[in-house]
C-alpha atoms as an extended CHARMM CRD file, in Angstrom:
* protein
*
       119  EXT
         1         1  UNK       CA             74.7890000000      -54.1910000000       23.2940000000  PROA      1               0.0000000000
         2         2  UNK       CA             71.5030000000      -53.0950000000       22.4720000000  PROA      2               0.0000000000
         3         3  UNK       CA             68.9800000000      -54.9670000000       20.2960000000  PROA      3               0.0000000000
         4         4  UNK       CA             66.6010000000      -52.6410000000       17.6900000000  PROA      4               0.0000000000
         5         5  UNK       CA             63.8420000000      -54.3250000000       15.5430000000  PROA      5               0.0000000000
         6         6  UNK       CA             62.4810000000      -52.3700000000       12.9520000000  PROA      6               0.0000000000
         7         7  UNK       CA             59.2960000000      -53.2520000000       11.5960000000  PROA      7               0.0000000000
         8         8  UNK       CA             57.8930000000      -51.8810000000        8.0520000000  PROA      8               0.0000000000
         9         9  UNK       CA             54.4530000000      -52.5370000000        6.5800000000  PROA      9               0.0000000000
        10        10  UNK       CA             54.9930000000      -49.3980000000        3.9330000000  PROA      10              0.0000000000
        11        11  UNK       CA             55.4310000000      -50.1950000000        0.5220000000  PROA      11              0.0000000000
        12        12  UNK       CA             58.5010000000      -49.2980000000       -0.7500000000  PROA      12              0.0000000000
        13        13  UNK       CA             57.7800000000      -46.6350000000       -3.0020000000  PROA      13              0.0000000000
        14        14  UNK       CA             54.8290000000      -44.2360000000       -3.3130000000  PROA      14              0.0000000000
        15        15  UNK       CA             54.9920000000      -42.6650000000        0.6190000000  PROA      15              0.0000000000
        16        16  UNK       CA             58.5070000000      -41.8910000000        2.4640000000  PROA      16              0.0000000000
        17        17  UNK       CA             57.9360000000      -44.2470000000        5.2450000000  PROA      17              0.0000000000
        18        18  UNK       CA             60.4190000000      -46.6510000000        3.6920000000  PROA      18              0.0000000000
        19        19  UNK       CA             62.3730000000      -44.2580000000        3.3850000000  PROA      19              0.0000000000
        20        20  UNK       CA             62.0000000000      -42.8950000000        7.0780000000  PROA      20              0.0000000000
        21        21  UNK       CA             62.3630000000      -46.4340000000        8.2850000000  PROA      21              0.0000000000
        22        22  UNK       CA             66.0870000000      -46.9370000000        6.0370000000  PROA      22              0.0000000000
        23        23  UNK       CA             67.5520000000      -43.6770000000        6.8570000000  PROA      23              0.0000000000
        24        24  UNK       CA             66.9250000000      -44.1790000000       10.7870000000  PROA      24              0.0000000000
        25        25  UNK       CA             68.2590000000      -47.6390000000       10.2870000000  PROA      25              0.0000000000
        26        26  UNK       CA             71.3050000000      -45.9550000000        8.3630000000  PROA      26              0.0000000000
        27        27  UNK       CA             71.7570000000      -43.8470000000       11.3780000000  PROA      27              0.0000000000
        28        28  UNK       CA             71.6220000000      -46.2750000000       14.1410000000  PROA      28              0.0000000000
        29        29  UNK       CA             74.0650000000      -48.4050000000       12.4860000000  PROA      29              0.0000000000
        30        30  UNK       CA             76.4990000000      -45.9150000000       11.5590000000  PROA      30              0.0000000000
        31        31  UNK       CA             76.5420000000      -44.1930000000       14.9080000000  PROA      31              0.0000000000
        32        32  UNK       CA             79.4290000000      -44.9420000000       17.1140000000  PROA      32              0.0000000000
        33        33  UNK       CA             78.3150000000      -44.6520000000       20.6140000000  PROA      33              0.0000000000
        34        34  UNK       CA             76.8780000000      -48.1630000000       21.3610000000  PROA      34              0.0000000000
        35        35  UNK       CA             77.4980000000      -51.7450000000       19.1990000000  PROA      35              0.0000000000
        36        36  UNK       CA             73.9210000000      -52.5850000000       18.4720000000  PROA      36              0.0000000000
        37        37  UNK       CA             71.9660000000      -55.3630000000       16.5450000000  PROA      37              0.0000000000
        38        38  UNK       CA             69.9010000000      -53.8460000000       14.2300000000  PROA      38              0.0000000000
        39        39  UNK       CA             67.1760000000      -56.0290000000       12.4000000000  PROA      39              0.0000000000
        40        40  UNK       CA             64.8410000000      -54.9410000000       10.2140000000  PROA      40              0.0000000000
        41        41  UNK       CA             61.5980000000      -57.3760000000        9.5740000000  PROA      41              0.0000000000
        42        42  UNK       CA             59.9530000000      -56.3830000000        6.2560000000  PROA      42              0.0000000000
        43        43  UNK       CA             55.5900000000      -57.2730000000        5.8210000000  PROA      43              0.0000000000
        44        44  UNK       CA             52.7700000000      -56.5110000000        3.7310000000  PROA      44              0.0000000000
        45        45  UNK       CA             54.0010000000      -54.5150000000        0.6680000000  PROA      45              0.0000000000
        46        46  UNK       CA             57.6890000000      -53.6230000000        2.4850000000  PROA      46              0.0000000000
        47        47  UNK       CA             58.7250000000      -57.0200000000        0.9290000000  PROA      47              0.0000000000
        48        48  UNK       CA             59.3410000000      -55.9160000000       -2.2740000000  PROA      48              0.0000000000
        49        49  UNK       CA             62.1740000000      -53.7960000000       -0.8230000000  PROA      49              0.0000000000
        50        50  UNK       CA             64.3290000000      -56.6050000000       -0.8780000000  PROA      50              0.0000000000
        51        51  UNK       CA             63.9360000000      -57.4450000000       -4.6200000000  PROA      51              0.0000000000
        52        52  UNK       CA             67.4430000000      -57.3600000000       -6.2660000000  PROA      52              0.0000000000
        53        53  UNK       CA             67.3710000000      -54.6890000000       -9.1590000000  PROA      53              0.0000000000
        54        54  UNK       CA             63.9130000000      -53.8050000000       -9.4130000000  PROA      54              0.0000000000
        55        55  UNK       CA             63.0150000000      -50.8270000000      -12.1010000000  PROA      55              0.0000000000
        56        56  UNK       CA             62.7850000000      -48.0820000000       -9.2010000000  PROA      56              0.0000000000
        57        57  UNK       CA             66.4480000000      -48.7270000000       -8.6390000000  PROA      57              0.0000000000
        58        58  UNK       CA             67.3960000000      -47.7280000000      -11.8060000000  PROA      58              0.0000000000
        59        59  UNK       CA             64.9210000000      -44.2280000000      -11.4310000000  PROA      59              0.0000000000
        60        60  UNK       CA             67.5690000000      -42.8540000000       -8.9350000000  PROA      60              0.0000000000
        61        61  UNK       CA             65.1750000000      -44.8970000000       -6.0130000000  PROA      61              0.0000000000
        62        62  UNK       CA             68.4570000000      -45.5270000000       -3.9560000000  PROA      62              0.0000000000
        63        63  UNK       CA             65.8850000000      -47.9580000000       -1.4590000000  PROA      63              0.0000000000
        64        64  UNK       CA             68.5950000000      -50.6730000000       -2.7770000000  PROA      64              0.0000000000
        65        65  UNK       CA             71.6250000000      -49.2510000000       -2.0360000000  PROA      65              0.0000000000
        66        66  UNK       CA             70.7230000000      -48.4970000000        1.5690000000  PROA      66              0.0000000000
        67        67  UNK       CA             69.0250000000      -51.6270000000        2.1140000000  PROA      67              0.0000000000
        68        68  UNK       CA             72.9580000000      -53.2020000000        0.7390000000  PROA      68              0.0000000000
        69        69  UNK       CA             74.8470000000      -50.9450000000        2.7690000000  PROA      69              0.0000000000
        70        70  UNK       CA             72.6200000000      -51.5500000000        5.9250000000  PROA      70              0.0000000000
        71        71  UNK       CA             73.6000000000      -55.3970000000        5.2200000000  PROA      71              0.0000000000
        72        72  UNK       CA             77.2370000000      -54.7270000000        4.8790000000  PROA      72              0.0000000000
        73        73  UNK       CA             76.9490000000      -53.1200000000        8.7580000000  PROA      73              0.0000000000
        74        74  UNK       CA             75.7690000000      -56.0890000000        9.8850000000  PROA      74              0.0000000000
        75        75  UNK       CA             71.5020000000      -55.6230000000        9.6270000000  PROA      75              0.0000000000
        76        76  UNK       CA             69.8930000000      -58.6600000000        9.4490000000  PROA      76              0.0000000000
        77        77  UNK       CA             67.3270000000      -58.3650000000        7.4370000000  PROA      77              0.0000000000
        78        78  UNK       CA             64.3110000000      -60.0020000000        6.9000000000  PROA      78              0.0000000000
        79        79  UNK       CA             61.2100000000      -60.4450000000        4.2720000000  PROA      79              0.0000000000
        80        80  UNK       CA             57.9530000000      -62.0530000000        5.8310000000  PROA      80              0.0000000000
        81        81  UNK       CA             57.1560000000      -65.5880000000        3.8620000000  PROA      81              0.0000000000
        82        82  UNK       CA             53.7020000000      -64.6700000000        3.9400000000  PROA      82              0.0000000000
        83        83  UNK       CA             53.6060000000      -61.2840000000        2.3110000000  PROA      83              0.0000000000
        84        84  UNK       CA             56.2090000000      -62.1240000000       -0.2270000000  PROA      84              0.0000000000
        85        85  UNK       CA             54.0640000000      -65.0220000000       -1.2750000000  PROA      85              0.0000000000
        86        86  UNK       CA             50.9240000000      -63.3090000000       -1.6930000000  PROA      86              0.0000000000
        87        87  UNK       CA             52.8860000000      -61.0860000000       -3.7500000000  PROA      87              0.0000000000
        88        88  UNK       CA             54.4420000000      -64.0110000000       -5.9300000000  PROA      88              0.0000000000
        89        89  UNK       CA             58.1780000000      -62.7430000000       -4.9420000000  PROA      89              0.0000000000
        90        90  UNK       CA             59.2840000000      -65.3870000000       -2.5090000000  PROA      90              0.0000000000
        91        91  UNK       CA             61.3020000000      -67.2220000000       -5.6840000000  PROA      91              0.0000000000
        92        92  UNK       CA             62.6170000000      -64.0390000000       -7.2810000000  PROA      92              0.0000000000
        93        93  UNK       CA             66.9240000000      -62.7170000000       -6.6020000000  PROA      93              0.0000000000
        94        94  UNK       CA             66.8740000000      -60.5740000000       -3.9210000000  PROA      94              0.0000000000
        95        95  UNK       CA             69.5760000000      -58.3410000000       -2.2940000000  PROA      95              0.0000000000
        96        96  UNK       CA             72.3140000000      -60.4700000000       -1.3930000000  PROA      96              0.0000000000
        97        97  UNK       CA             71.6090000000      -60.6890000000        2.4380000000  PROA      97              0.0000000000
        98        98  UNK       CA             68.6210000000      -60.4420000000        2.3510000000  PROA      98              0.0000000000
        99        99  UNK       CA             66.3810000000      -63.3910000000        2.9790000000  PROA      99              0.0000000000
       100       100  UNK       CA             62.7560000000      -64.7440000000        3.9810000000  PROA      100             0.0000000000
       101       101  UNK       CA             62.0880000000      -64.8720000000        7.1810000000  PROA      101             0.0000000000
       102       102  UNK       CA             58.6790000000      -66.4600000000        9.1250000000  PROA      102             0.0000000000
       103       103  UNK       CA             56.1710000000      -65.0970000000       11.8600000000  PROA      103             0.0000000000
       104       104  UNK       CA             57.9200000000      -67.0730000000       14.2950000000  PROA      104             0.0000000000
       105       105  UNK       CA             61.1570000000      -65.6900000000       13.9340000000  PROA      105             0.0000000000
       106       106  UNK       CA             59.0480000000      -61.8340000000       13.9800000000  PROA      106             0.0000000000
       107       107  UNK       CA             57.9840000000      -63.3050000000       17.3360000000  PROA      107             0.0000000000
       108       108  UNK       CA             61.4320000000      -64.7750000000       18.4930000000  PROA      108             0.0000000000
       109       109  UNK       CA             63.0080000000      -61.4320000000       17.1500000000  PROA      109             0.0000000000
       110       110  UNK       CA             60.3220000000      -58.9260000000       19.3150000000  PROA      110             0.0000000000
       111       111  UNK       CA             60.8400000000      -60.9360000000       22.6700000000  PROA      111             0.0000000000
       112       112  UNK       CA             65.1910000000      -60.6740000000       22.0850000000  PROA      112             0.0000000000
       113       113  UNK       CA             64.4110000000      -57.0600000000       21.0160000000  PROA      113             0.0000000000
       114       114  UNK       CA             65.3780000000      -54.0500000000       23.5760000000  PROA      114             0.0000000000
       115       115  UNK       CA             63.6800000000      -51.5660000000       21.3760000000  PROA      115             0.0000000000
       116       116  UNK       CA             61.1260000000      -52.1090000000       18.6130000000  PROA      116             0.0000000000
       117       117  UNK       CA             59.8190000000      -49.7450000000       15.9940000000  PROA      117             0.0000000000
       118       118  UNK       CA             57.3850000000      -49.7690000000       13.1550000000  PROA      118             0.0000000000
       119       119  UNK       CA             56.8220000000      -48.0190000000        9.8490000000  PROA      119             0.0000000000
């Protein structure tokens, strides 16, 4: 079993690098070739991502619905502490499966990881 960290900085709207990052995530964990353990590690303005119901959703965004499906496969996935707090987030719902995650457990995450990518 392979291990694949993805890491995303990008906010999640206003580019298609969240988007980028979820569909290749989508892929990897719907492919059938290889069990892997996908994580995804979410920084900087990627946290709000993992906000349950936010306005974008309801716009036809469809960030939400990956990011649900991705934790139904099994994703673990992760919003930095940090950058949710700067943001005043860290106490809102988010996506059930979703939860806050630290720098050390980036750091524990990287070393375990096989393969890591960023967005």
């Amino acid at each position: 079993m392979q291990t694949v960290l993805i890491i995303v900085h990008a906010p999640a709207y206003g580019s298609e690098r969240m988007l980028s990052a979820l569909r290749l995530a989508t892929s990897i964990a719907s492919q059938e070739t290889e069990t892997v353990d996908l994580r995804l590690f979410m920084m900087s303005d990627a946290v709000t991502v993992g906000l349950a119901n936010p306005p974008t959703a309801q716009a036809g965004g469809g960030l939400q619905q990956m990011l649900e499906a991705l934790v139904q496969q099994g994703a673990q996935v992760r919003l930095c502490r940090t950058s949710a707090q700067a943001r005043g987030i860290a106490d809102l719902a988010m996506i059930s499966g979703v939860c806050i995650g630290t720098l050390p457990e980036l750091a524990e995450w990287t070393l375990a990881a096989d393969k890591v990518i960023t967005f």
